[in-house]
C-alpha positions in Angstrom: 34.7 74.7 112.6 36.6 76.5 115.1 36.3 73.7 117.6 37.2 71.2 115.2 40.4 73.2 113.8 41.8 75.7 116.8 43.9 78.1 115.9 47.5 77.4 117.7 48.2 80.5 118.0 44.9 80.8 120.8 46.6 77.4 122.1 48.1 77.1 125.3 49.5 74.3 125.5 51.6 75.1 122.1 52.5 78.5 123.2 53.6 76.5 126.6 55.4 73.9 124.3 56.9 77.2 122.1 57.8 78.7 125.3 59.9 75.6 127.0 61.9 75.2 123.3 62.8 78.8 123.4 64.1 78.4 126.9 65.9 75.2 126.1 68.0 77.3 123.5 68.7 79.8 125.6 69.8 77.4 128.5 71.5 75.6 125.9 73.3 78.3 124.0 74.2 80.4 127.9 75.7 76.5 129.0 77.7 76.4 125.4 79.4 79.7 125.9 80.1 78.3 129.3 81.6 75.1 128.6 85.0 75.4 128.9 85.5 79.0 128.5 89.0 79.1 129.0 89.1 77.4 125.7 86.5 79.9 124.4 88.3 82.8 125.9 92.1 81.4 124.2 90.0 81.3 121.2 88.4 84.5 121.2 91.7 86.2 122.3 93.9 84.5 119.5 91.3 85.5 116.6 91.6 89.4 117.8 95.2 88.5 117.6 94.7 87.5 114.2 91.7 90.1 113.0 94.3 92.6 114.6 97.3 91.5 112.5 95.0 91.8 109.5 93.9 95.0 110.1 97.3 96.7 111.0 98.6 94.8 107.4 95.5 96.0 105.3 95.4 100.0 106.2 99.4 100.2 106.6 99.7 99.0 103.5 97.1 101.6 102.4 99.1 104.6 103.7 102.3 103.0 103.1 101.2 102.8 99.6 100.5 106.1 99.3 103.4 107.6 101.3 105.5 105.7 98.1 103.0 107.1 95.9 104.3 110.5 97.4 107.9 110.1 97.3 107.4 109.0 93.7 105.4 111.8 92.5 107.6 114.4 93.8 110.7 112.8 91.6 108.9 114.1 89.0 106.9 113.9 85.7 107.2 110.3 84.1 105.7 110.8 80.8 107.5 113.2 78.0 105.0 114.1 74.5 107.6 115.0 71.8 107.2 115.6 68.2 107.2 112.2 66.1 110.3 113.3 64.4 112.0 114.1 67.9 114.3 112.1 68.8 114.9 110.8 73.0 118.4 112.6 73.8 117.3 115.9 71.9 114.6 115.6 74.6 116.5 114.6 77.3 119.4 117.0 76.8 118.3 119.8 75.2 121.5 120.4 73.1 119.0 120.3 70.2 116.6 122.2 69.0 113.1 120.1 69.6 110.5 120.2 66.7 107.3 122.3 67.3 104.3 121.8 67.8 101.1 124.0 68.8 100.9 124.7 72.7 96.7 123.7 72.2 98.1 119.8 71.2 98.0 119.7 74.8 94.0 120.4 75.1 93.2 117.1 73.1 95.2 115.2 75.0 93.6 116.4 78.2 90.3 116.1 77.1 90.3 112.1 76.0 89.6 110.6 79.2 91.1 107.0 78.4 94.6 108.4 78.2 95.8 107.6 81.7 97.9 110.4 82.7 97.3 113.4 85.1 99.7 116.3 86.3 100.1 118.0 82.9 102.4 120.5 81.8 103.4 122.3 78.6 106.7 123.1 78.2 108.9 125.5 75.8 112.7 124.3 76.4 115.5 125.8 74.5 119.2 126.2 75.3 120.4 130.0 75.5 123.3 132.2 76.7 122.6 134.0 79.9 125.2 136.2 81.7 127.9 134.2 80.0 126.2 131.3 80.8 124.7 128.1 78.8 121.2 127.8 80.3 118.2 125.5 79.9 115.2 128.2 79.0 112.0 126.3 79.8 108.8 128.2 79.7 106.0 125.9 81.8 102.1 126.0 82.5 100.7 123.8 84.5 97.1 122.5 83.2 94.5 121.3 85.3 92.8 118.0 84.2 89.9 118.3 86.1 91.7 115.5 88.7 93.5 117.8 90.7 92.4 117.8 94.6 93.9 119.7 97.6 95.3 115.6 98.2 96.4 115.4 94.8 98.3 118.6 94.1 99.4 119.4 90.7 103.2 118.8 90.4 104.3 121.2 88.9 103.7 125.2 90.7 102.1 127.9 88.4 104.7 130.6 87.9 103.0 133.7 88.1 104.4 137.0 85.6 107.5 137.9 86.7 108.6 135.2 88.9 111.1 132.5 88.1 112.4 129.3 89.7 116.1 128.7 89.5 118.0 125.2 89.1 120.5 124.8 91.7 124.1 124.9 89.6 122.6 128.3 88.2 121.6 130.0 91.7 125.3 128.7 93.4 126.9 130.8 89.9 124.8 133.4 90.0 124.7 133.9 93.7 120.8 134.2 94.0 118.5 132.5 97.1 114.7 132.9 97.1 113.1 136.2 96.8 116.3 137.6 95.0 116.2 139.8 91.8 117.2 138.3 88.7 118.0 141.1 85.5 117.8 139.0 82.1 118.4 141.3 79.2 115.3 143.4 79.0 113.7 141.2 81.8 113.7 141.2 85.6 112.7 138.7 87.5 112.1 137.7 91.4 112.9 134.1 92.1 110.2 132.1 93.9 112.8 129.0 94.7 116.1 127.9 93.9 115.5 124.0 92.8 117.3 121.1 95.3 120.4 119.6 93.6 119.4 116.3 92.0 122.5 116.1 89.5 120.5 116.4 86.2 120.1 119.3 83.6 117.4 120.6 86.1 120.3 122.0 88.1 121.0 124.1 85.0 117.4 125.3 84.5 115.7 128.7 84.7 111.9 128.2 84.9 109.6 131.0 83.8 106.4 131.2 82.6 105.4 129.8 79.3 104.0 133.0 77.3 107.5 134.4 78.4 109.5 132.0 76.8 107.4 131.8 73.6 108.2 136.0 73.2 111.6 135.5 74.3 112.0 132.8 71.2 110.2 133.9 69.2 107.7 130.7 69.1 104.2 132.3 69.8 101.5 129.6 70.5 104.0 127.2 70.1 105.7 124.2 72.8 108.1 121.4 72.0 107.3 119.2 74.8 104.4 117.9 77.4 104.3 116.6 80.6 102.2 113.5 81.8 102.0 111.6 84.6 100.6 107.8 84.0 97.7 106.5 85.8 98.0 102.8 85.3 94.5 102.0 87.0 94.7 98.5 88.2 96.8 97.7 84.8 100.5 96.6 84.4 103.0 98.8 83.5 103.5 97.2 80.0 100.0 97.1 79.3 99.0 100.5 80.5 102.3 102.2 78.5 100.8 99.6 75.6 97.2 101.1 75.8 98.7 104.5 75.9 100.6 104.0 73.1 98.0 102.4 70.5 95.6 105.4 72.1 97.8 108.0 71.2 98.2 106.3 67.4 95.1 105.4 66.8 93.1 108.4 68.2 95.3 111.1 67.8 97.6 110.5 64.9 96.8 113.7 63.7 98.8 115.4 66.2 101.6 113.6 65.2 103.1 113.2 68.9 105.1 110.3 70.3 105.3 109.3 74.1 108.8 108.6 76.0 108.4 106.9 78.9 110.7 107.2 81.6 111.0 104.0 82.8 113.2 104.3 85.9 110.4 106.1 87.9 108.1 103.9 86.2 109.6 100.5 87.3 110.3 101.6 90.4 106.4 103.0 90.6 104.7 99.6 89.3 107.4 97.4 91.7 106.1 99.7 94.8 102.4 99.0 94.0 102.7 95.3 92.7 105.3 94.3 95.8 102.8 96.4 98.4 99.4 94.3 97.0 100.9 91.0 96.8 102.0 91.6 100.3 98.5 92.0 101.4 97.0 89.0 99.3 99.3 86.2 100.4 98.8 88.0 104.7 95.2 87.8 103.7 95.3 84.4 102.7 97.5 83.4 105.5 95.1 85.0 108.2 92.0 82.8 106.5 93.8 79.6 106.9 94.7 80.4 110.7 91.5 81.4 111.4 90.0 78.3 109.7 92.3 75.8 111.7 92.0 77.3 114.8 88.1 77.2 115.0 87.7 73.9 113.1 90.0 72.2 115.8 88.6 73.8 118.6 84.8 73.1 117.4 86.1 69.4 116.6 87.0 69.0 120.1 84.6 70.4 121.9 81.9 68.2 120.0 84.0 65.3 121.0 83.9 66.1 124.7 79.8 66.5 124.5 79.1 63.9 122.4 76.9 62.1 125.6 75.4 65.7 126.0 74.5 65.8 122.1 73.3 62.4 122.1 70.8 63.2 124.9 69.6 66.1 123.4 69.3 64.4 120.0 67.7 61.9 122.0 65.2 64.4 123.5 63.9 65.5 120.3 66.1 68.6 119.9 67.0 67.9 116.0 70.1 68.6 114.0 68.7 72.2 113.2 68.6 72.8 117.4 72.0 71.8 117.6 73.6 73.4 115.1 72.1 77.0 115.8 73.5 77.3 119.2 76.8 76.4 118.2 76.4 79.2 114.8 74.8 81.6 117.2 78.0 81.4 119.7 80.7 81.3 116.6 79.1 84.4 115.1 79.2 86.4 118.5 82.7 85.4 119.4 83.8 86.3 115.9 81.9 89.6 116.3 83.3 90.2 119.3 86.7 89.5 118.5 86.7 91.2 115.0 85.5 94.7 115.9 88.3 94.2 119.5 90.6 92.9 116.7 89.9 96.1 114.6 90.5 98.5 117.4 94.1 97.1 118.3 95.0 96.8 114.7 94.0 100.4 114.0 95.5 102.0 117.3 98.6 100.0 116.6 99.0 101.1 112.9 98.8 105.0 114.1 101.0 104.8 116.6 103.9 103.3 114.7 103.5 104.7 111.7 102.5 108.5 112.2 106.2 109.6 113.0 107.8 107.6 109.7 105.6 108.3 106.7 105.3 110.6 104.6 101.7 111.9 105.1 101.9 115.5 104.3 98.8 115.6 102.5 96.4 112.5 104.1 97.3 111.8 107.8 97.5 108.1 109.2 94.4 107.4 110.5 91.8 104.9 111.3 89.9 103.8 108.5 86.4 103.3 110.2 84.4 102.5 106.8 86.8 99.3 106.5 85.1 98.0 110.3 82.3 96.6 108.8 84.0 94.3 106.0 85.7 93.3 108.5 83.1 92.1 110.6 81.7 90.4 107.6 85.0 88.5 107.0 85.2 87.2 110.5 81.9 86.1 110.3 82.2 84.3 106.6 85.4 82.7 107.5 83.9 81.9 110.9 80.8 79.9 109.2 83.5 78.6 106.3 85.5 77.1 109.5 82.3 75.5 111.3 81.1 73.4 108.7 83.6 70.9 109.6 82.3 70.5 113.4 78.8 70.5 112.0 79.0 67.8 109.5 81.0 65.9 112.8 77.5 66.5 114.8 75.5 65.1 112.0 77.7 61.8 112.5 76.5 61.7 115.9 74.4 58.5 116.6 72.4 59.0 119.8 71.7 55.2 120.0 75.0 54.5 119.5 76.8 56.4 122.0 73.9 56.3 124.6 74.4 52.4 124.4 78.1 52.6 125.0 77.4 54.9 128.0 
């Protein structure tokens, strides 16, 4: 049976047939890279151009984004929990007494996940008469959410006992600077910082901790006012202050709280983010398209110039299959090449310009070396999107045809 039925693989004349096909591809595919490798090399150089361009866009953007996000979050909190029954200028100006509410509403609110907001703070705000002086009396504590990293610091800075932070108006009056003693009534304290001016009632301020101001009102385990921070998570700013909203209704009506947005730092949040991604999406669909054109014409051409070649080889017995995986196996290795070169430039380029003009005080400008490989991947996929064109112009290859015109 063996005799009647040998096994090819014991075969020598397949394994000799085996052996000259896998030689004619590698003649084939070493005398394709050659073939006009100028053209090869322009093309090669011109896609690192491009992968380059994309890579400097994609991870500036990131750590522009986040240098905003900085700048943003230092202006301050951008959510304000009132009483139901407050009203938005007794919370803004403090000329009024704000309604009450226990100082453990905060704990709830903190603890319900799908309310976006981080950076809390509760805060006791009353207006009092210091050394002759109207004065903004806010009692703060900052709350951790379980969110806070050394990256994302809380905003606001735990007052310790017997410190206090001093708006800038009050410290010019009062003729304090940092580490100064300040004697309130019965009450000494050392101010930690005197607040920048920002021409708001912060500049009238005196920050001290919470359980201070709730003895020195006479509201124990009480607050009038929380801080909050939204997170809109992918959402837009209407419909994460809209889901925030109905949350805090329908979830926590029982604490009888309202939300007051303040929408300049919002807006001017959401424009950053939604100006920033756009940005990226329209240079991303740019580079695609250039990357497309430029390797569909140059694969378009150079089948054009080797159609004799191709119609010998097809001739030969070589087969569509033969044909087309030389010219795959040399677009995925110059879009290899030129996306991880491409990569490198990008990133270098992105460091060097940026590192002196963001603001990076918490995550320096570096290169992102877990966003190589998608990158490699996206060369590749637009690489094999762009030679289907050439490839469908080699199956229209007639070798009777062309070897009759010849």
């Amino acid at each position: 049976m063996d005799a009647l039925f040998p096994n090819n693989n014991d075969n020598p004349i397949a394994d000799r047939n085996k052996h000259r096909q896998k030689m004619r591809f590698r003649v084939a595919f070493w005398r394709q890279i050659r073939h006009q490798w100028p053209v090869t090399l322009l093309l090669g150089l011109a896609l690192c151009g491009v992968v380059a361009l994309y890579t400097y866009a994609r991870n500036s953007q990131r750590f522009q984004n986040r240098s905003i996000q900085l700048i943003e979050k230092d202006a301050g909190h951008n959510l304000w929990f009132v009483a139901s029954d407050a009203g938005g200028f007794e919370a803004f100006s403090g000329d009024a007494d704000l309604p009450l509410f226990a100082d453990t509403h905060i704990q709830e609110l903190i603890a319900d996940r799908r309310i976006a907001s981080t950076y809390w703070g509760n805060v006791l705000q009353a207006r009092v008469v210091l050394r002759g002086r109207d004065v903004l009396l806010t009692g703060v504590d900052a709350l951790d959410d379980h969110q806070i990293t050394e990256e994302k610091a809380h905003l606001l800075e735990q007052l310790d006992a017997g410190e206090a932070d001093v708006g800038y108006s009050l410290a010019r009056i009062w003729d304090l600077s940092e580490g100064d003693r300040l004697a309130l009534e019965d009450r000494v304290y050392t101010v930690r910082q005197v607040k920048p001016q920002r021409g708001t009632l912060d500049d009238e301020r005196l920050w001290i901790p919470l359980q201070d101001a709730q003895q020195w009102l006479d509201k124990p385990g009480k607050s009038n006012l929380i801080l909050g921070f939204l997170c809109m998570r992918g959402l837009s700013l209407e419909e994460g202050l809209h889901r925030l909203q109905q949350r805090l209704g329908e979830e926590h009506g029982d604490l009888q709280l309202q939300v007051i947005p303040l929408m300049s730092m919002l807006e001017a949040r959401a424009l950053s983010r939604f100006t920033t991604s756009r940005y990226l999406r329209y240079l991303l669909l740019a580079v695609v398209s250039v990357c497309i054109l430029l390797i569909g014409a140059v694969g378009c051409m150079e089948v054009n110039e080797r159609r004799y070649e191709l119609a010998i080889m097809l001739a030969m017995g070589a087969g569509y299959r033969f044909l087309f995986s030389f010219f795959i196996a040399k677009l995925a290795l110059l879009a290899v090449v030129a996306s991880v070169v491409g990569f490198l430039v990008g990133s270098f380029l992105y460091v060097y310009w940026l590192t002196p003009v963001l603001v990076v005080h918490t995550q320096p400008v570096a290169i992102v070396w877990s966003t190589l490989p998608r990158t490699i991947l996206l060369t590749v996929l637009v690489a094999g999107i762009a030679a289907v064109v050439p490839l469908i112009h080699i199956l229209q290859i007639d070798p009777t045809q062309i070897l009759a015109e010849e």
